[in-house]
N, C-alpha and C positions, 0 to 999 in steps of 0.2 A: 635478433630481428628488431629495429628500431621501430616503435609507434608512433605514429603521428598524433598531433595533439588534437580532443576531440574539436569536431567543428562547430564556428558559434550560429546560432539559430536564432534568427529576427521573426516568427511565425508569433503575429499581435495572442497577445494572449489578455481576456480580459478580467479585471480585477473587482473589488467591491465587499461589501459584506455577506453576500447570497449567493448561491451559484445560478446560473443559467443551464439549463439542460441541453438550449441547444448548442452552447459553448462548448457542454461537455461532449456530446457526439461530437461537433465539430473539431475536437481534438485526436481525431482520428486521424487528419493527415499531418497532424504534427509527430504521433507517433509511427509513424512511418521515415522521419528522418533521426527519431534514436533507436529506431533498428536497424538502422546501418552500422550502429555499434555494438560489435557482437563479439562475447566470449569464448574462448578455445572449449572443447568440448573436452580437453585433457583434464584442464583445470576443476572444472565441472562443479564450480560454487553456486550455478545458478542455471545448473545442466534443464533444458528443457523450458527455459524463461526465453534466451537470448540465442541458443546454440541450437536448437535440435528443431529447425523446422519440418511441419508433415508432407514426407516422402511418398507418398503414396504408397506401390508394394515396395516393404524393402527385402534385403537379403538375406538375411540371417531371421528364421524363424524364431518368435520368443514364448508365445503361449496364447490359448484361446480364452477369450471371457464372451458374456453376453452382449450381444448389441445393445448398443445408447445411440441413441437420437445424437445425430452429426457424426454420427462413425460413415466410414468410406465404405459403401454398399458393396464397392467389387472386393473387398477383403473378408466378406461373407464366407465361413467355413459352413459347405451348403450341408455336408457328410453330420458335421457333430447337429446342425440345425435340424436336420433329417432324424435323428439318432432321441434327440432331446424333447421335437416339438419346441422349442425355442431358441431362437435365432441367436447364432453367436457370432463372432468375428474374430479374424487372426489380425494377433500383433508379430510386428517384426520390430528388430532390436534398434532399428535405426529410425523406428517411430512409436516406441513403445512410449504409453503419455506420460507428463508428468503435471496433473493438476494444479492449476495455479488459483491459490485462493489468496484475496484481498481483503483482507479487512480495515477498515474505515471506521476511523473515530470522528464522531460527529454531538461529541458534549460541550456543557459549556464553558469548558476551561479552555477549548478553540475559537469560540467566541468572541476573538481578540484581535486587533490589530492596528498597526499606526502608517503603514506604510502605503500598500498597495492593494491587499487583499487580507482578509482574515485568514486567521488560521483555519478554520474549518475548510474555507473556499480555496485553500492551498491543497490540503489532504486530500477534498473532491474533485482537484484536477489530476494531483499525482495519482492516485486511485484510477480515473480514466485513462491518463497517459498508458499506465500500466497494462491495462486492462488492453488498450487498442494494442500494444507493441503483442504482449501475448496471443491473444485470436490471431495478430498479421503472421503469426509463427507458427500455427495450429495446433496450440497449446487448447485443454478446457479451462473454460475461465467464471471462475464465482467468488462469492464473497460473502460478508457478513458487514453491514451497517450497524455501529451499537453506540448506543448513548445511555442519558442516565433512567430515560423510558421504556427501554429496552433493544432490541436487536432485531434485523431481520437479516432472510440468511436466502441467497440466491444460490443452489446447485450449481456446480460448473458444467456447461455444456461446449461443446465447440461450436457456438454461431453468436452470428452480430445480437437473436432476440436475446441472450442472457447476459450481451453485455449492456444492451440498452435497457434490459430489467434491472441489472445492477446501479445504473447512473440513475433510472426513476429513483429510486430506492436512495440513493445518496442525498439527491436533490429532494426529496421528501423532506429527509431526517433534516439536512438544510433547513429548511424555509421554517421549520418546529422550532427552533434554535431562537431563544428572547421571548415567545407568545406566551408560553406558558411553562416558567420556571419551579412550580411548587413543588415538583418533585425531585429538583437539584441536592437542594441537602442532605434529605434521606432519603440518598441513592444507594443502592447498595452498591457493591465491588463490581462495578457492571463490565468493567475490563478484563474481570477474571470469571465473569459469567460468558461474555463471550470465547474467551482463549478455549472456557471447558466446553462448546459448542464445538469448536472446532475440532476439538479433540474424537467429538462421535463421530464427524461426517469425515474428517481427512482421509482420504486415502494415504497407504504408505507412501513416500515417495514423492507427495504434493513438495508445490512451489508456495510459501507461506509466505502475504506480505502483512506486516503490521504498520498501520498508518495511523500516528500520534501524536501528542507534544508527552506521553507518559506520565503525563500528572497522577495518574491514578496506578502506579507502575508496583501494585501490592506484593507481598509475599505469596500469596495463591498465584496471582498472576505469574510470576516468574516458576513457579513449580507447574504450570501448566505449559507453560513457555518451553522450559526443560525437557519436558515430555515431549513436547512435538519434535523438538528437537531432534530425538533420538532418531527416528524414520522420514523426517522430511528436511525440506531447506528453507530457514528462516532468513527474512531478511525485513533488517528493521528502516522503519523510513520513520525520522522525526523532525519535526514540523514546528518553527517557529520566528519569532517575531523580534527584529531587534530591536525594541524596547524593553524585552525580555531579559536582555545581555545587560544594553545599558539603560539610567536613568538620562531623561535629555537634559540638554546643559540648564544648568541652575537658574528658576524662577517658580514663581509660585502657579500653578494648572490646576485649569477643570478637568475632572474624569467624568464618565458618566456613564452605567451600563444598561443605560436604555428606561432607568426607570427612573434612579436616584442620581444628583450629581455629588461630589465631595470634590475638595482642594486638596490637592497635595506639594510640600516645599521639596523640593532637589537639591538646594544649597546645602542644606547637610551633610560634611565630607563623610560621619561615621554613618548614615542610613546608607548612602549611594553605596560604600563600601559593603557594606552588610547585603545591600539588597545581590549585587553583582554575585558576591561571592556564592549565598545562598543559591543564585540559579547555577552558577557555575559546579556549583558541586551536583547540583541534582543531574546536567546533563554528563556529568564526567563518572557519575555513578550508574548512568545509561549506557554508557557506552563501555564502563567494564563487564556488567552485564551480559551484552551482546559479546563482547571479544571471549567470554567465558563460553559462549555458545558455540565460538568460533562462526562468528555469523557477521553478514557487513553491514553497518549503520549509515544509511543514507542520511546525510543532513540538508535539510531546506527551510529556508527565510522568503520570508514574505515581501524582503526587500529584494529578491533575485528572480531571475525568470527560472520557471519551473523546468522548463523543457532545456535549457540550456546546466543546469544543475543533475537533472539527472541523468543527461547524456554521459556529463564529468564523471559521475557517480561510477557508472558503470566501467568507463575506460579507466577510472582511478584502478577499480577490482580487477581488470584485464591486464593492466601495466603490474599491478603488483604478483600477478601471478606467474609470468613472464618468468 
C-alpha cells in the first residue's frame, strides 16, 4: 500500500527568544493536523501516542486497577469497588493506557539561536505539540521540566488541566532562562537527575519523550536511558540550530550571551573545519545511541517549522515500517 507524502502545514507559528503560553495552548489546533498522521498499530513503535485512541468500552477485557481522575466513570467495576471500598475501573485491551511522558530541556545550552526561534522555544513548542496530539488521542499526558536549577514533574492525567500545567511549567522554566545564571556551571548532571525521576514515576509501558540538543548526554544518563528502555517506548526529539552545523560565511561577528560581547573570525578554514566536525560527531554519536535503543530520533532546526518537521517525523517512522 503506497503512502502519500505527509502534508505541508502553513498554521503561523510564532518565534523569538521566550515562549508565550498563550502560543503554546494555542497549538492545540495545530496538533490536530499531525494527528492525521497516524501509525499502524501492528508496527507499534509509538503504540498509544498516534494509534490507539480512547474507545470507550472496548471488547476484549484486560484488567481492573484503581480509578484516577479522567478515567471514564461508565467503566467503573462497581462489584470489586463494592468488595474493596475503593473505586476501580476496568480496562479493555483496545484502551488499555499507555502514559505518555514528556520531558523538556529547558538549560542554557538551549538558550541559543540565529534564525527564528531559540532552541529552548523550539523544545517548548515541540513539547506542546506533543502533548495536544496525545490528549486529542486519549492518552495521560505529563512530564517533567528540567534545567540546571532543577526539575519539576507534572503526573499524567487524561485532561486539558495537566496539559495546561505542563505548558505553565515550561513557560516558567522559560522566562528563568539568562536572569539568573549562577548556577550554570556548578550544575550537577541534571539530565541524568531527571531520566532517574522518571525512572520512579513511569509506569511500565509509558510513551517517553526526551526533548534536547543533548549537551549534557552523560554516561548516567544513558544507563538510565537504558533502563527505561527496557518496559517503555523511548523516543528522542533533538533540537537545534543551524549555526550549530555550520559557521556563517567568513567575517569578523559580534556574539553576545546577554551579558558579555566577544568577536569571533570564521575566515579560518581549520577552526570552521574543526568546529563542524566537532558538532557533527556529537549529533552522529546521538543518534547511535538512540539506534542502540532501537528508538526514533526526531530531528528539529530552528530554521524549519516545527509542525511541518514533525508531521515528516512521524510519517518518516510509518513508511519505514511499512
Amino acid at each position: 500500500m503506497s503512502l502519500k507524502p505527509a502534508k505541508k502545514h502553513q498554521f503561523p507559528i510564532k518565534g523569538g527568544a521566550y515562549t508565550d503560553v498563550t502560543e503554546l495552548i494555542r497549538l492545540r489546533h495545530a496538533a490536530r493536523e499531525i494527528d492525521s498522521v497516524t501509525i499502524d498499530k501492528s508496527s507499534n513503535p509509538l503504540s498509544g501516542l498516534l494509534t490507539s485512541k480512547f474507545r470507550g468500552r472496548g471488547i476484549d477485557f484486560a484488567e481492573v486497577r484503581r480509578y484516577e481522575p479522567g478515567d471514564d466513570v461508565r467503566t467503573i467495576d462497581w462489584r470489586v469497588t463494592a468488595r474493596t471500598q475503593i473505586a476501580h475501573t476496568k480496562l479493555f485491551q483496545e484502551e488499555k493506557e499507555r502514559p505518555v511522558l514528556i520531558l523538556v530541556d529547558q538549560s542554557h545550552s538551549l538558550f541559543f539561536g540565529s534564525v527564528f526561534s531559540f532552541k529552548s522555544v523550539l523544545a517548548a513548542q515541540a513539547a506542546a505539540l506533543i502533548a495536544w496530539v496525545s490528549l486529542e488521542n486519549g492518552d495521560r499526558v505529563g512530564g517533567i521540566v528540567f534545567a540546571e536549577t532543577g526539575h519539576r514533574e507534572v503526573r499524567p492525567r487524561r485532561s486539558k488541566h495537566a496539559v495546561l500545567r505542563l505548558l505553565n511549567e515550561i513557560n516558567d522554566f522559560n522566562h528563568r532562562l539568562n536572569k539568573d545564571r549562577r548556577n550554570e556551571d556548578s550544575a550537577t548532571d541534571y539530565l541524568s537527575e531527571a531520566l532517574l525521576n522518571v525512572r520512579r514515576v513511569a509506569k511500565h509501558g509509558s510513551t517517553i519523550f526526551l526533548i534536547s540538543d543533548y549537551d549534557h548526554f552523560s554516561k548516567d544518563a544513558l544507563l538510565h536511558l537504558r533502563q527505561l528502555s527496557r518496559h517503555n517506548d523511548i523516543i528522542g526529539v533533538h533540537v537545534s540550530d543551524p549555526m550549530e552545523h555550520n559557521l556563517p560565511s567568513p567575517d569578523l561577528y559580534t556574539i553576545t550571551d546577554g551579558q558579555q560581547r566577544v568577536q569571533i573570525d570564521t575566515a579560518d578554514k581549520k577552526n570552521r573545519s574543526e568546529y563542524e566536525q566537532q558538532y557533527e560527531r556529537h549529533l552522529q554519536q546521538t543518534r547511535i545511541e538512540f539506534n542502540k535503543l532501537k528508538s526514533p530520533l526526531f530531528e528539529l532546526s530552528t530554521g524549519n517549522n516545527v509542525i511541518q518537521s514533525l508531521a515528516d517525523s512521524y510519517h518518516s517512522i510509518r513508511r519505514a515500517k511499512r
